[in-house]
N, C-alpha and C positions, 0 to 999 in steps of 0.2 A: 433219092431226094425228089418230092416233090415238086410239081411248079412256080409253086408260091414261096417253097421254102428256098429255091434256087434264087428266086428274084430278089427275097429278102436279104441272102446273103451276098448278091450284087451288090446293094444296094448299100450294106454295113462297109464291103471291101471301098466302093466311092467315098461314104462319108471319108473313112479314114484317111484315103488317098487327099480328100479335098483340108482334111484338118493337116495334114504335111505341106500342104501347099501353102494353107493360111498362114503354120509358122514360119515356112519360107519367106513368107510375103513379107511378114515381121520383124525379118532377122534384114533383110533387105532394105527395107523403112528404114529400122535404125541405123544401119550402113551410112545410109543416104547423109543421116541427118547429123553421123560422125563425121561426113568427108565434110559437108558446108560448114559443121563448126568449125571443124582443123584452120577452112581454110580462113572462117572470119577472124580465127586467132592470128593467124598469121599477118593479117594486113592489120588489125586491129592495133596489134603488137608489138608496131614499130614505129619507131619515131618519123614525123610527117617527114621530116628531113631526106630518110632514106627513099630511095628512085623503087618505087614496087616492080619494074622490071627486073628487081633482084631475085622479086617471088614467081615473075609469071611463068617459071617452069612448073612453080608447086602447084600457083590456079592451073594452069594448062592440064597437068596431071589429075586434079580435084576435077575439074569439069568433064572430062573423058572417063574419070572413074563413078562421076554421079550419071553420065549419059548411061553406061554400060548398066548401071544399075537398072534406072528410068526402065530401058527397053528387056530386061531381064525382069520389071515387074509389069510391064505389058504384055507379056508371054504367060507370066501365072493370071493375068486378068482373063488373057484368052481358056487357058485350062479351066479356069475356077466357070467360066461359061458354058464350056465345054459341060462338063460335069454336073452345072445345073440342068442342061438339055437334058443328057441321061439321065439326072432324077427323075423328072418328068416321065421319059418315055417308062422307066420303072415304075413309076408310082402308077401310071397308065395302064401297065400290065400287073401288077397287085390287084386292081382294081378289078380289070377283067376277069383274073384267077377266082377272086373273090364273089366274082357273079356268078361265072360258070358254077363255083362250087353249090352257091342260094340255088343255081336253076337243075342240079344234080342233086339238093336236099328235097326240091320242091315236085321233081319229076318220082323221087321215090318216095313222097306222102302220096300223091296220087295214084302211085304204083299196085300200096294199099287198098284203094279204093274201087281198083279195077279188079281185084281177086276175088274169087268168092269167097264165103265163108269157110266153107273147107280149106281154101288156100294160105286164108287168113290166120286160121288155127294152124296150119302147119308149119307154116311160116314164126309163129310165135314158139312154138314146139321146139324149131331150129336155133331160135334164139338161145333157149335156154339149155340145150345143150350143147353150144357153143360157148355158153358161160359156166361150165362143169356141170349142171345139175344132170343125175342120172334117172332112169326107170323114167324117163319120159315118152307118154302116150297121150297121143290126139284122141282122147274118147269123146269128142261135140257130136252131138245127134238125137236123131231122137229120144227118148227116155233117158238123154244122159244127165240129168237131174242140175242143170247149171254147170256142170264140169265140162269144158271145153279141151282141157289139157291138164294133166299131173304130172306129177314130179319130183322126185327127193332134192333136197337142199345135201351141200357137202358133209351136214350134221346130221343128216339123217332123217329133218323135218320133213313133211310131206308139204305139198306144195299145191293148190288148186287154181287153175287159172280161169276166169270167164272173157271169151273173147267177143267183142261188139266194134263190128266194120261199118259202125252210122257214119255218115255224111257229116263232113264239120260245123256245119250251121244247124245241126240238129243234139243238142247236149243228153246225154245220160240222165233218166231220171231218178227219183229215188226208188221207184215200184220199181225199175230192173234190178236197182241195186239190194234193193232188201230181199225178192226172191231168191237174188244169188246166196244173199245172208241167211237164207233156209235153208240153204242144203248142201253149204259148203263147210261146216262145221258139224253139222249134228248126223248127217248121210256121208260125206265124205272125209270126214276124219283132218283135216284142216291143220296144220300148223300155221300153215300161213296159206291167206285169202288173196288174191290179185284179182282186179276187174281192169282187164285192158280193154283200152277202147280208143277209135282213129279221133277223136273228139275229147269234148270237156265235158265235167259234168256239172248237174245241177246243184246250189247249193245246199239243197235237203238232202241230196246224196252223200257229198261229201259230209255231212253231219251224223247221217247214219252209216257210214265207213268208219268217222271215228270213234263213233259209241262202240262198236263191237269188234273194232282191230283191224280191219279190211284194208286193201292198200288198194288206191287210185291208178293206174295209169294213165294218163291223158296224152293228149294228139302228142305235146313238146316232148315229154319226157319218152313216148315212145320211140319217135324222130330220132334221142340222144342213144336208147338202147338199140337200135336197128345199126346204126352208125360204128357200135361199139364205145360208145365214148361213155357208156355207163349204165348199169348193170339193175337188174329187175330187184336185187333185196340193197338199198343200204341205206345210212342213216336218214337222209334225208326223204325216205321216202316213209318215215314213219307214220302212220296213220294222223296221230298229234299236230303230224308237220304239215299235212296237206290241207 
């Protein structure tokens, strides 16, 4: 179990503990507010005539039983304060867990950007054989016609990838992405096209991705695929959808 999943689950085991306190506190309350009626009945109840030192055994007992209460619901005041603190220091440490994680997502975008291009292809390589795909080769290089990496899909598609390690403030245009569109289909036999790249791209890009079936990957979506949290073919990466 993770760090963040351990504090979360602190933090459920508190609430619960603090909601048994609450109905403690409740069940307490109404206690309280049985013993002063009993006791208003009693004096209420009887004729002026009779001397209420008849009853001051019952008050005497009401009052020791509303004290013992009183200080048995300043004990769960103290708890329920208690327990706020530890929210606190919890919710302080979610917080933390939640940064560290932004500044271990943010150190491996950069990560990308330190690599060369060969690294970068390989790196995307590993990806996709970590998500089944087999017969994967780094072919980027010279003369390698826009294919940076191939690959079979579980079905047997072929698989073409074009890798671009730009700078984030520098977006994809459409001239790289339609050279890719030359020769990932008609020279490399294409089932499916990917143009990865550590950026965004342009919108003339994305418009000739979807005239001809191409799939985008951009800065986010790669972040999610490096992560493992989701994978280079699925619906939502349909061309349509980008």
């Amino acid at each position: 179990m993770g760090e963040t999943e351990q504090t979360n689950a602190d933090m459920i085991r508190l609430r619960n503990l603090e909601a048994e306190s609450r109905l403690e506190t409740i069940r307490l309350l109404r206690s309280v507010s049985e013993s002063v009626r009993r006791t208003a009945a009693i004096v209420r109840g009887q004729p002026a005539a009779i001397d209420i030192a008849e009853h001051r055994e019952d008050i005497t007992e009401g009052r020791e039983d509303i004290a013992w209460q009183l200080n048995q619901l300043a004990e769960l005041e103290a708890v329920l304060q208690d327990q706020l603190h530890a929210y606190g220091e919890l919710e302080a440490a979610v917080d933390a867990a939640e940064r560290s994680q932004a500044n271990v997502s943010a150190q491996r975008d950069l990560d990308f950007l330190s690599l060369t291009p060969q690294q970068f292809e390989d790196a995307i390589a590993e990806f996709l054989r970590r998500d089944g795909f087999y017969e994967v080769r780094r072919v980027g290089g010279a003369g390698d016609l826009g294919a940076d990496v191939t690959a079979r899909a579980s079905d047997g598609a072929i698989v073409v990838v074009q890798c671009k390690r730009y700078h984030p403030t520098r977006l994809v245009g459409s001239g790289d992405v339609q050279r890719f569109g030359g020769t990932c289909y008609a020279v490399h036999q294409a089932d499916h096209a990917f143009f990865v790249a550590t950026t965004g791209f342009t919108a003339a890009a994305i418009d000739y991705a979807k005239r001809v079936g191409m799939y985008l990957v951009d800065a986010a979506w790669l972040r999610r695929w490096a992560r493992g949290e989701d994978t280079l073919i699925t619906p939502e990466a349909a061309p349509s959808s980008r």
